[in-house]
C-alpha positions as CSV (number, residue, x, y, z in Angstrom):
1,X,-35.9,-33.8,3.6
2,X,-34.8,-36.6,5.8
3,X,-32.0,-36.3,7.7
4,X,-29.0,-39.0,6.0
5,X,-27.3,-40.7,8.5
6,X,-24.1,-41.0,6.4
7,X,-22.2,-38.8,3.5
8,X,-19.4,-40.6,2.1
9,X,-17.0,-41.8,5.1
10,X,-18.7,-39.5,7.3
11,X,-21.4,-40.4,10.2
12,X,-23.9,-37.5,10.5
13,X,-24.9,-36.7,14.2
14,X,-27.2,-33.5,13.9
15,X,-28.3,-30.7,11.7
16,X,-26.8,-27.4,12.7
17,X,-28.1,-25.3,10.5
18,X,-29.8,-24.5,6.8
19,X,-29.0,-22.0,4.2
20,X,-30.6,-21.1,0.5
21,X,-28.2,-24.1,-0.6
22,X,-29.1,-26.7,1.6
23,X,-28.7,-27.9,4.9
24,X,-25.3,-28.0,7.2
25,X,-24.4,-31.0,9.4
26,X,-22.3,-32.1,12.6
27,X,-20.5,-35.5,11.6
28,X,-17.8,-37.7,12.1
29,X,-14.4,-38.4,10.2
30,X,-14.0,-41.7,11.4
31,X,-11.2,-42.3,9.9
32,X,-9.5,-39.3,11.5
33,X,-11.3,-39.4,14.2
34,X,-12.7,-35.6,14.7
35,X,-15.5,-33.4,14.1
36,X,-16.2,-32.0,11.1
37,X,-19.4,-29.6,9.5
38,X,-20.6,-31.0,6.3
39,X,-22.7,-28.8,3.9
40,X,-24.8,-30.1,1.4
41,X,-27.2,-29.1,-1.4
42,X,-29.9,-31.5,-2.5
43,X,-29.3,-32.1,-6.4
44,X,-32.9,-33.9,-7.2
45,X,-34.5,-30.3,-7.1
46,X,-35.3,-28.0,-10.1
47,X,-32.7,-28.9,-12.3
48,X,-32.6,-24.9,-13.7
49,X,-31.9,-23.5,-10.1
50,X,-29.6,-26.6,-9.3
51,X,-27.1,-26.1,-12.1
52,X,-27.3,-22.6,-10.4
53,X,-26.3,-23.9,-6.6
54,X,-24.1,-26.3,-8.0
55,X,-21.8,-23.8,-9.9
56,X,-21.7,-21.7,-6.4
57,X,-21.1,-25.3,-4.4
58,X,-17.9,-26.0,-6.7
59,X,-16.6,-22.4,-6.4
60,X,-16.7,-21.8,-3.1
61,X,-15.0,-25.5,-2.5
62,X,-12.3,-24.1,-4.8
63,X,-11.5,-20.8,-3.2
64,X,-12.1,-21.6,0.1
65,X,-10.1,-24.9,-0.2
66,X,-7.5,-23.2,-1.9
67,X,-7.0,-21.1,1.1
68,X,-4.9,-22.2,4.1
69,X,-5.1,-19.2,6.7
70,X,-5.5,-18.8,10.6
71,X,-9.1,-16.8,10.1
72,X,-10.6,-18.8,7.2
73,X,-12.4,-21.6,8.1
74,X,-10.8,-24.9,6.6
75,X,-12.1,-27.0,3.7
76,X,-11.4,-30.8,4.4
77,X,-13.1,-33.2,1.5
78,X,-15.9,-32.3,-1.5
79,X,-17.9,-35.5,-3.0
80,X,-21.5,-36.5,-3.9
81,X,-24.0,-39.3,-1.8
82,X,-26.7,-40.0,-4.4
83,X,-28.9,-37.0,-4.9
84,X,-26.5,-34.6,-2.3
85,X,-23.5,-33.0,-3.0
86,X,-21.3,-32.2,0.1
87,X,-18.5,-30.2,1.5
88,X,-16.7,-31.5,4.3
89,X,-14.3,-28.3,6.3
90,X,-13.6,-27.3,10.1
91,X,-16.0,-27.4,12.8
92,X,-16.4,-24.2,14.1
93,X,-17.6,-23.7,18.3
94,X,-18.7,-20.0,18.7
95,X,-21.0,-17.8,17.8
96,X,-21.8,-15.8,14.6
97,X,-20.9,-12.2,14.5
98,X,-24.2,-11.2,13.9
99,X,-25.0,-12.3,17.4
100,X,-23.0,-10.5,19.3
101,X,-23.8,-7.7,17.2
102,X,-27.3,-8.2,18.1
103,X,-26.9,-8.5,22.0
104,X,-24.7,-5.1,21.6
105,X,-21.9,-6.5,24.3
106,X,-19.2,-5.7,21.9
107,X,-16.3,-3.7,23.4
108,X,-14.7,-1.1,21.2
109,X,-11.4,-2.8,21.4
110,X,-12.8,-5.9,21.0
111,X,-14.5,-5.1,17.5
112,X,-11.7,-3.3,16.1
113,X,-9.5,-6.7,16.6
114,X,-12.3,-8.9,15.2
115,X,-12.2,-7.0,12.2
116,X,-8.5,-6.7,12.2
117,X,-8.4,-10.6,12.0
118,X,-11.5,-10.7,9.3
119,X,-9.1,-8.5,7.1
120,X,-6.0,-10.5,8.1
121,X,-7.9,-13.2,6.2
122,X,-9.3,-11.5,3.5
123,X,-5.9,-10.2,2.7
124,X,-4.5,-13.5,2.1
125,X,-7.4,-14.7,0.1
126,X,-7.1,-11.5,-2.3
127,X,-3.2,-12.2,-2.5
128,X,-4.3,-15.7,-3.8
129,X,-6.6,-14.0,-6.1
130,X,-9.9,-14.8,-3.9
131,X,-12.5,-11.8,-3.5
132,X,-15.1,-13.1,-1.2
133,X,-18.1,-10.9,-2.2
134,X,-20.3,-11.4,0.5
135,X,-18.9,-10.2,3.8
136,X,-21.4,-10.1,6.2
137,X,-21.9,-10.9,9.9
138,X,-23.8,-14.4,9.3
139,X,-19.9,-15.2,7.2
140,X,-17.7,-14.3,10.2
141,X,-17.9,-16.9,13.3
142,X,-16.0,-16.1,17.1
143,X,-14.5,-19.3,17.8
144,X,-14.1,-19.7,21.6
145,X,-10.4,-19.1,22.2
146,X,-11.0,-15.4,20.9
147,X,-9.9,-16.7,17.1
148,X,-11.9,-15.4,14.1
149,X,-13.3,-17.6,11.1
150,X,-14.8,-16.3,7.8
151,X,-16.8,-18.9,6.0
152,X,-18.9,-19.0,2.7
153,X,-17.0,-18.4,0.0
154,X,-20.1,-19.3,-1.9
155,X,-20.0,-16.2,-4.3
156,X,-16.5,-15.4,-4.5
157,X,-14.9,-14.7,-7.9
158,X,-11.5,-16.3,-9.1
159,X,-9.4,-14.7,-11.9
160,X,-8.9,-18.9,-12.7
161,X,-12.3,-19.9,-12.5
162,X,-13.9,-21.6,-15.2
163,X,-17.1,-20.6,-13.8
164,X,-18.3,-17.0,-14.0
165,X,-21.3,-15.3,-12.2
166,X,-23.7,-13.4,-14.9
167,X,-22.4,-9.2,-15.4
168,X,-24.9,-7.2,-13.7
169,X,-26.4,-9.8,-11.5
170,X,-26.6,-8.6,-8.0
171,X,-25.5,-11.0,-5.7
172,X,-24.6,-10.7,-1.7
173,X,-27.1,-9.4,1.3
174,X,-28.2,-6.0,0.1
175,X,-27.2,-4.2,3.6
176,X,-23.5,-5.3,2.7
177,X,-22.7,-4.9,-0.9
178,X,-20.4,-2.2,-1.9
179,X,-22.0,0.1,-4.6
180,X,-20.2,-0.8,-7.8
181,X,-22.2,-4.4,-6.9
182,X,-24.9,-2.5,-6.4
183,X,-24.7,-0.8,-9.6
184,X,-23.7,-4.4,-11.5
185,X,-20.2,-3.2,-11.7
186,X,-17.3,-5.7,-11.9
187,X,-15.9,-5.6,-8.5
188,X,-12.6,-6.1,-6.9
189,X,-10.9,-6.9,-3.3
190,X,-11.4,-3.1,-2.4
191,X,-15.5,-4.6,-2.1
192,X,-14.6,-7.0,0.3
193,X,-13.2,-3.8,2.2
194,X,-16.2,-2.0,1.9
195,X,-18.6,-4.3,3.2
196,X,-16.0,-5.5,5.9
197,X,-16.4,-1.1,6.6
198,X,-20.3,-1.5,7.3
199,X,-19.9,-4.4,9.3
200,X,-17.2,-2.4,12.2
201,X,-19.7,0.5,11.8
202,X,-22.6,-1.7,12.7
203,X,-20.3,-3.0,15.7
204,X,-19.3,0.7,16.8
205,X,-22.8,2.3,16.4
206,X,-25.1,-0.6,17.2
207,X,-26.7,0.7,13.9
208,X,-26.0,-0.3,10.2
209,X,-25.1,2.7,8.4
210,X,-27.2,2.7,5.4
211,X,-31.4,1.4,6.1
212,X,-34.2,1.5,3.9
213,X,-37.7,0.6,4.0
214,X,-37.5,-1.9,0.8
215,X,-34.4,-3.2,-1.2
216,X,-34.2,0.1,-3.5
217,X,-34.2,2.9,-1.5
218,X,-31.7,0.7,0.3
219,X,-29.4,0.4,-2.4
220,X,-30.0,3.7,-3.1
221,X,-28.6,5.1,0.2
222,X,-25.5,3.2,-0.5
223,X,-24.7,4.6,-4.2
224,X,-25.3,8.2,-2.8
225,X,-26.0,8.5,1.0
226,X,-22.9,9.2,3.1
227,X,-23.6,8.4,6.7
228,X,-23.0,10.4,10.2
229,X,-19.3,9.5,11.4
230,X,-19.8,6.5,13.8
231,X,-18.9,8.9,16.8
232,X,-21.3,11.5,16.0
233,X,-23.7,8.3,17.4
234,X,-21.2,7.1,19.6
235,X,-19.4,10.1,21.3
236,X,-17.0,7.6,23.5
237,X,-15.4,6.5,20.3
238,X,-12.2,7.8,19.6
239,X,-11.7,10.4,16.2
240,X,-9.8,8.4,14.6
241,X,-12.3,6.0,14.1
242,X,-14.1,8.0,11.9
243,X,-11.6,8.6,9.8
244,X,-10.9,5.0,9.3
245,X,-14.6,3.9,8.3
246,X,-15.2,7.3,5.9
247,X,-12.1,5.8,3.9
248,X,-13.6,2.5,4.4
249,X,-16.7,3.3,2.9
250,X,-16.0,5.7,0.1
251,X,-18.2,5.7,-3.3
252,X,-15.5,4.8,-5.5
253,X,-13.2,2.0,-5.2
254,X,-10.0,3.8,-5.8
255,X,-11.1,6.5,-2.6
256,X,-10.7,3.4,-0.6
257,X,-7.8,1.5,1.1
258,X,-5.5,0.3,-1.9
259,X,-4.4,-2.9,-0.3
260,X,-7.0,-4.8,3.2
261,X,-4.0,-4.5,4.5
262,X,-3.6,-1.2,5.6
263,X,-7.2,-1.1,6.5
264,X,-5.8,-3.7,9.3
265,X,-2.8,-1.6,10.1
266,X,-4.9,1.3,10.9
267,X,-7.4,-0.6,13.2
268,X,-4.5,-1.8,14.9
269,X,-2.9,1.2,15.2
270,X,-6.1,2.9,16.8
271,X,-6.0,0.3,19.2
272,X,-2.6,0.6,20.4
273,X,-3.4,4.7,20.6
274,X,-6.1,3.3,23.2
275,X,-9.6,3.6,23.0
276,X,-12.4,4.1,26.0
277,X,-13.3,1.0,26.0
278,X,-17.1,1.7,25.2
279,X,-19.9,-0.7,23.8
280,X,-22.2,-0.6,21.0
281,X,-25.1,0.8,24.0
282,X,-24.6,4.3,23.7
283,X,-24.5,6.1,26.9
284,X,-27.6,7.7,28.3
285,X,-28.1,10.9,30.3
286,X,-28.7,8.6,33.5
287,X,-25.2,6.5,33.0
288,X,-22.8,9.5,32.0
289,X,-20.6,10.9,34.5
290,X,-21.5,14.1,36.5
291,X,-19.6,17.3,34.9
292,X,-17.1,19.2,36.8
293,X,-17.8,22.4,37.9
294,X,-15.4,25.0,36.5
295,X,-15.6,28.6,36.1
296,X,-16.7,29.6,32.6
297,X,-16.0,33.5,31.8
298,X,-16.3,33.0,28.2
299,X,-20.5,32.0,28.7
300,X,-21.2,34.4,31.3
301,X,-20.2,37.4,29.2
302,X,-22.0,35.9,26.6
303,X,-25.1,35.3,28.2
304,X,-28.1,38.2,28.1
305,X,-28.5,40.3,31.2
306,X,-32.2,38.2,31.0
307,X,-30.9,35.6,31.4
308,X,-28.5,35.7,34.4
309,X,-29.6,32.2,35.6
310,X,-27.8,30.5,33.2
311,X,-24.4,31.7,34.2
312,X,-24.1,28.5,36.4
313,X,-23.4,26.5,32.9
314,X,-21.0,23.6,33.8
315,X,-18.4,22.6,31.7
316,X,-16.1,19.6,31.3
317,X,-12.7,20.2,33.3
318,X,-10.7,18.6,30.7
319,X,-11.5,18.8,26.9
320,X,-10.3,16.5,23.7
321,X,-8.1,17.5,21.7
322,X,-9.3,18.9,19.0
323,X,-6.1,19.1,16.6
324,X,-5.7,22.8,16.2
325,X,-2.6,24.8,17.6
326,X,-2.6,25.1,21.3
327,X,-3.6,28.9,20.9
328,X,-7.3,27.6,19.1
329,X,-7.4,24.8,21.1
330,X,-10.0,25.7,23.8
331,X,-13.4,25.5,23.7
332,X,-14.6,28.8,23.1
333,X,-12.0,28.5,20.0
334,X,-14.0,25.8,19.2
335,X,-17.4,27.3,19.6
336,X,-16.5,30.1,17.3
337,X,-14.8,28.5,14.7
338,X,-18.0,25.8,14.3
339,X,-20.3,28.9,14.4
340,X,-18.5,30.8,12.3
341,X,-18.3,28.5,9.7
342,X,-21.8,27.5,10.0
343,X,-20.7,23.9,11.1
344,X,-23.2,24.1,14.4
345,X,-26.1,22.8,11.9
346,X,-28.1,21.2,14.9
347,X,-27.1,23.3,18.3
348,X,-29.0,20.8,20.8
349,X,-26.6,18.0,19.8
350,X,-23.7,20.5,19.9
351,X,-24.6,21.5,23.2
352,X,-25.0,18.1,24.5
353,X,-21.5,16.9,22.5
354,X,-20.0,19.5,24.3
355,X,-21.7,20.1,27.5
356,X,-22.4,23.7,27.3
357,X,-25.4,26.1,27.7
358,X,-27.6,25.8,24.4
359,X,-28.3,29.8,25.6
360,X,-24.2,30.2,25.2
361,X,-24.7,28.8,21.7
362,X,-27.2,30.9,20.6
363,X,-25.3,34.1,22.2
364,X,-21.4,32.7,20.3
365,X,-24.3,32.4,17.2
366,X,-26.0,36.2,17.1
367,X,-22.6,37.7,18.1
368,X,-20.9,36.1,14.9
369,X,-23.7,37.3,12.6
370,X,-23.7,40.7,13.9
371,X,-20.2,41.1,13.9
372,X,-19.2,44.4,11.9
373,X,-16.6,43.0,8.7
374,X,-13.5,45.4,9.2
375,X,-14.2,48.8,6.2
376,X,-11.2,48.4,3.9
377,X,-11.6,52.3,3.3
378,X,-10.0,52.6,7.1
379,X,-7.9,49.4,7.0
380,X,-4.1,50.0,6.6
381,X,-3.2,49.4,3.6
382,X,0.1,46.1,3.8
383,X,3.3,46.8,3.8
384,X,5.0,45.0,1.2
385,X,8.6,43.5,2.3
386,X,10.8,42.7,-0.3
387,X,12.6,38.6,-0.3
388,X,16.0,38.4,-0.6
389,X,15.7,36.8,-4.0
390,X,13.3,39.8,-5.0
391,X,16.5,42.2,-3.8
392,X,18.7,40.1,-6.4
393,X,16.3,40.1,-9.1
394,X,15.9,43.9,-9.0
395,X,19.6,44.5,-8.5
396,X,20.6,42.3,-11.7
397,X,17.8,44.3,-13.4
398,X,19.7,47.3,-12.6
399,X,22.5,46.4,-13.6
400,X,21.5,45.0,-16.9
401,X,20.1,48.1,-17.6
402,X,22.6,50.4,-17.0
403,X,24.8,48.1,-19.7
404,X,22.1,48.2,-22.2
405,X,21.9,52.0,-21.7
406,X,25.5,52.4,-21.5
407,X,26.4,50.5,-25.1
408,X,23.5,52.4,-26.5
409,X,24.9,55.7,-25.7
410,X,28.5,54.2,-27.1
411,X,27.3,52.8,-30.2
């Protein structure tokens, strides 16, 4: 298709881009003088699929130029040119998310505010009854001043539309979709929040958290698979993020964040607590940091006579909290506690989390199993020490009774 050299009032300069609807433009409002990004579809094709796009077309003008928010990219004008129909909105200089995600520059601080803003946005288009449905990177655009856009409302649902998308009909990128859409579910706003979930994962990990080799066993993985917590790929990341993303990302709708909102309160919060810092690259064995050399009593006595050369293990000077009591809080607390409740399932990537001796590992492990359970037949047996509300109880006993007995003897 040629390129038009005017739609409506406004002078096209240059194609910017093409989607499955039809091709995006750079133009002119010469009447108001500025820059604006038309997007049309061409209505001469297959009339089927057209009456198809052009349902989508009018929808998406509707919610998204309904909307009137900071991080949602503005819609200006809507109208026809012979066989195009086109939407005029806000010209947008940046970059799409899914570039930076691909270059793998993102800061940790800088990702948890990007999403912070998406959701800012999503949050006002679900308080205006607006679910977008298809939150992905290519939607989401990093203006040049640091602001966040999301665009293409193209498949969102409105409780006032007159147009409805088919029950059952899959619709959004498959990496994305949240699993009721999977499942052809009627979704809510808490699918916005799980899709916006894979996207800050994808950002954290520099790895999308579900992956298949075709379209089912990709949609399969998101129904049922849950995946490793982001820092389990990512060690700089703080705990907290993990947290955030399993609740994110639950199976069921009503496991997840009630309200976008809070899902922005908590990124925000875990930014203010301070984070490391880190990118997507995880760190290799050749970038991290030297450990400090500190006396560890704990590995030598654990380590075989055989194996006296490994009693130079180094260990981390200072360890993160692990949110225990101050008493459990130490690493050879730790150590036990993950052997002993068989949480060590892969001791090489324990020992590298942690920066100790796989041989201490495998000493904490055999010690554990061949620990003798205390013989209840020698055990002391408890002492039983009686509550002040048990005293009370047995002494009103008593002394009901003794009346009982005594007006039994009367009568």
């Amino acid at each position: 298709m040629t390129q038009p050299t005017q739609l409506g009032r406004y002078y096209v300069v240059a194609e910017i881009g093409r989607g499955a609807m039809g091709v995006v433009y750079r133009a002119i409002d010469p009447m108001l003088e500025r820059t604006v990004a038309i997007k049309t579809i061409n209505m001469a094709l297959d009339p089927g699929e057209m009456e198809h796009y052009e349902k989508r077309f009018t929808i998406e003008a509707r919610a998204a130029g309904g909307l009137n928010h900071p991080n949602i990219v503005i819609i200006y004008d809507i109208g026809r040119s012979g066989d195009l129909a086109y939407m005029a909105m806000e010209f947008l200089e940046g970059r799409e998310l899914k570039e930076l995600i691909a270059a793998g520059e993102l800061m940790t601080d800088r990702a948890l505010d990007i999403i912070a803003q998406v959701a800012d946005g999503l949050a006002y288009a679900h308080a205006h009854d607006v679910v977008h449905r298809d939150v992905k990177p290519a939607n989401i655009m990093i203006l040049r001043d640091g602001r966040v856009k999301i665009t293409d409302f193209g498949i969102a649902r409105m409780r006032t539309a007159d147009v409805r998308t088919q029950t059952g009909v899959v619709l959004g990128s498959p990496r994305y979709l949240s699993p009721e859409q999977v499942l052809g579910k009627r979704c809510d706003a808490r699918a916005d929040t799980f899709s916006l979930g894979v996207i800050l994962y994808e950002m954290l990990t520099g790895q999308s958290p579900f992956n298949g080799i075709d379209v089912n066993s990709l949609m399969f993985q998101i129904v049922n698979f849950a995946p490793p917590p982001p820092s389990s790929i990512n060690p700089a990341l703080p705990p907290m993020i993990d947290l955030i993303i399993a609740k994110a990302l639950a199976k069921t709708a009503d496991e997840r964040y009630a309200d976008i909102t809070e899902f922005a309160a908590d990124l925000r919060t875990c930014r203010q607590q301070g984070t490391t810092g880190s990118t997507t690259t995880l760190p290799t064995a050749q970038t991290r940091p030297a450990p400090t050399q500190v006396t560890a009593p704990f590995v030598e006595d654990t380590i075989p006579s055989s194996r006296v050369d490994d009693r130079s293990t180094t260990l981390p000077a200072t360890l993160p909290a692990r949110g225990l009591a101050k008493d459990f809080d130490s690493l050879a607390a730790t150590m036990r506690l993950a052997t002993q409740t068989g949480a060590i399932t892969d001791p090489d990537a324990f020992a590298a989390t942690f920066g100790v001796s796989r041989h201490a590992i495998d000493s904490m492990i055999i010690d554990v199993e061949t620990e003798s359970p205390p013989d209840p037949a020698t055990a002391p047996p408890p002492v039983m020490k009686w509550s002040p509300g048990d005293r009370r109880m047995f002494l009103w006993a008593v002394a009901t009774a003794t009346v009982v007995g005594a007006l039994i003897v009367f009568i």
